[in-house]
C-alpha positions in Angstrom: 8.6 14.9 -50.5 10.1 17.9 -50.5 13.0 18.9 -52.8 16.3 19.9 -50.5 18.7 22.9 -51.3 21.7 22.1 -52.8 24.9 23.2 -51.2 27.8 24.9 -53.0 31.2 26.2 -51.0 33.0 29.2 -52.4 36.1 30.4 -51.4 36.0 34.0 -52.1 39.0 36.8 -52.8 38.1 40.3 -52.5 40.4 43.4 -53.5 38.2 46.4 -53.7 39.8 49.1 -54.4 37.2 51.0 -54.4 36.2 50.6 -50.9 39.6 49.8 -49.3 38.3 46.2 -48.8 40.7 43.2 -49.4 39.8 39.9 -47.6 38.9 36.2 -48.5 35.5 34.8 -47.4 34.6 31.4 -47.2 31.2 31.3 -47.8 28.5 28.2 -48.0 25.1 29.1 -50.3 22.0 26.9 -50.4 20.4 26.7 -53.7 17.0 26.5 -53.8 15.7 23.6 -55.7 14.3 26.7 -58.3 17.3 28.8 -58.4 19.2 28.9 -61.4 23.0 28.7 -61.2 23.3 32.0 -63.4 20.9 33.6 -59.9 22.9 31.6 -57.2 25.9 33.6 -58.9 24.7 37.0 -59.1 23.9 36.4 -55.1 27.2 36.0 -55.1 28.5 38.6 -57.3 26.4 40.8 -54.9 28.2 39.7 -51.6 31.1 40.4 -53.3 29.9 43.8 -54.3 28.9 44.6 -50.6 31.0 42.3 -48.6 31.6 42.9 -44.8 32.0 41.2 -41.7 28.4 41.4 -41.5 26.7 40.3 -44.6 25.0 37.3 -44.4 22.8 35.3 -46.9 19.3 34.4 -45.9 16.9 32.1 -46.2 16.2 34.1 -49.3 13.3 31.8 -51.6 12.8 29.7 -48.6 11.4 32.3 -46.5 9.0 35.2 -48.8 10.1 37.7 -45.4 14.0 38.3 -46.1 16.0 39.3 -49.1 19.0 37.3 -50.8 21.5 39.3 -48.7 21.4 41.2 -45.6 23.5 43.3 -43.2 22.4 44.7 -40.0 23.9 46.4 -37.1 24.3 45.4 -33.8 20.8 46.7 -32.7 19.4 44.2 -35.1 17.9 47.4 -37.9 18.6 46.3 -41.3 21.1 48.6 -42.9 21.1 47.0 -46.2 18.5 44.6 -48.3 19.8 43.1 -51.0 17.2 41.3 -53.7 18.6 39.5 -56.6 16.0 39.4 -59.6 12.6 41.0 -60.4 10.8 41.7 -57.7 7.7 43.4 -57.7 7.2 46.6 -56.5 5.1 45.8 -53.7 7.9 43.7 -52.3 10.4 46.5 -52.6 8.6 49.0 -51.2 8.1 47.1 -48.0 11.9 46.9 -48.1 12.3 50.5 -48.4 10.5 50.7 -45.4 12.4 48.4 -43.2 15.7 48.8 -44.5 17.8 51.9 -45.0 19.5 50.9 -47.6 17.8 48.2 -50.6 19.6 47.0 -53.8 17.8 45.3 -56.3 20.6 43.3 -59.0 18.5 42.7 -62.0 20.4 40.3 -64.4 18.4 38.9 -67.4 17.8 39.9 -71.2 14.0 40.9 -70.2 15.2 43.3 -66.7 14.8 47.1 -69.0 10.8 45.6 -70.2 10.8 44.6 -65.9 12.1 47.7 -64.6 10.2 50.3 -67.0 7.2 48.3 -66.0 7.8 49.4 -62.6 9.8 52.6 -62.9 7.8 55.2 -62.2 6.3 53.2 -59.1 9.2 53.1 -57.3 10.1 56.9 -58.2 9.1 58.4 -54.4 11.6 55.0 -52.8 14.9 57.6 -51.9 16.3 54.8 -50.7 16.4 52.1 -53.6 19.0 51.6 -56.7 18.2 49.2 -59.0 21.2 47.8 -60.7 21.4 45.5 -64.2 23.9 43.2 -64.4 24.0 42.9 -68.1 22.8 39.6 -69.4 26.2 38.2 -71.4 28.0 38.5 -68.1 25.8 36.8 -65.8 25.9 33.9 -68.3 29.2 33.8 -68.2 29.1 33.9 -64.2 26.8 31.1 -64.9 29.6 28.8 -66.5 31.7 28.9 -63.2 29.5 28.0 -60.9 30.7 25.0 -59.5 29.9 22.4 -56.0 33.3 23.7 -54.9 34.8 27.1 -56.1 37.9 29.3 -55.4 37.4 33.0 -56.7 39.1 36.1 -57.1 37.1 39.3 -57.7 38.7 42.8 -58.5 36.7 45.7 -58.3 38.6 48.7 -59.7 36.9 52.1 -61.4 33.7 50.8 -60.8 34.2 47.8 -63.0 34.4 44.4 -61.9 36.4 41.2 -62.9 35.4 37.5 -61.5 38.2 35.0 -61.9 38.1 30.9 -61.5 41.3 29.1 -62.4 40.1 28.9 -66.0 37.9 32.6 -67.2 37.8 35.8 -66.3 34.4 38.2 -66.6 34.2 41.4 -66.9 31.1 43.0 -65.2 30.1 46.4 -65.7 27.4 47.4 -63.5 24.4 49.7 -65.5 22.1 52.0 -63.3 18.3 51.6 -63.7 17.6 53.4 -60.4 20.6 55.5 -58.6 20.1 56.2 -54.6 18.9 59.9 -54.6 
């Protein structure tokens, strides 16, 4: 018998100063019976990062065809892929080519050994950034993943704070691969 998804609810805050975005989502993410919480919460960290009214989670692991996150327009094209993890560079180059827009969010201790590996494959993609989220962080992120969650997130400067009712993390994005 197969092993369900298990369902977490976040209520999420946004102020992003950056982007002049300020609104709360109320989201619902399936975890897949092999994702991690520390991953579940970088997929979140990322919507948070890229939140609008049409970002949407997919089926992600369930289905090898679609990304983590996705937003298209109103023709259906995808303007932006969103893959959380390692993928390999088959996978993203595929994206690059139906997408106009992909972000990879790399996020553990091993992600510079992943990415150098891969580097100089995914040179001619103009449309791929590859960002780390470095590894004390998303183990902290980790830590406030809960069945239920209300959380604030600040983005400021480029630097990002993720609050629950008990800890505060500071993430600060570093750039493996910046759009050219």
């Amino acid at each position: 018998m197969a092993l369900k998804a298990t369902i977490y609810k976040a209520e999420l805050q946004i102020a992003d100063m950056d982007r002049n975005y300020y609104q709360e989502h109320l989201l619902t993410l399936a975890r897949h019976p092999s994702e991690t919480d520390e991953r579940m919460m970088i997929r979140l960290l990322a919507f948070a990062i890229h939140a609008s009214e049409a970002l949407t989670f997919t089926k992600g692991l369930f289905d090898t065809e679609e990304p983590d996150l996705w937003e298209k327009d109103l023709t259906g094209a995808i303007q932006l892929w969103v893959e959380v993890g390692q993928p390999d560079e088959k996978r993203l180059m595929k994206a690059c080519g139906r997408s106009e827009h992909v972000i990879v969010y790399s996020y553990s201790a091993t992600s510079h050994i992943w990415y150098k590996g891969i580097a100089n494959k995914l040179e001619r993609a103009k449309n791929l950034e590859v960002i780390n989220i470095p590894a004390d962080a998303s183990v902290q992120l980790e830590k406030m993943a809960k069945r239920n969650m209300q959380l604030q997130c600040t983005i400021q400067d480029g630097q990002i704070y993720l609050t629950d009712s008990v800890e505060t993390v500071l993430i600060e994005r570093e750039t493996f691969k910046p759009l050219k």
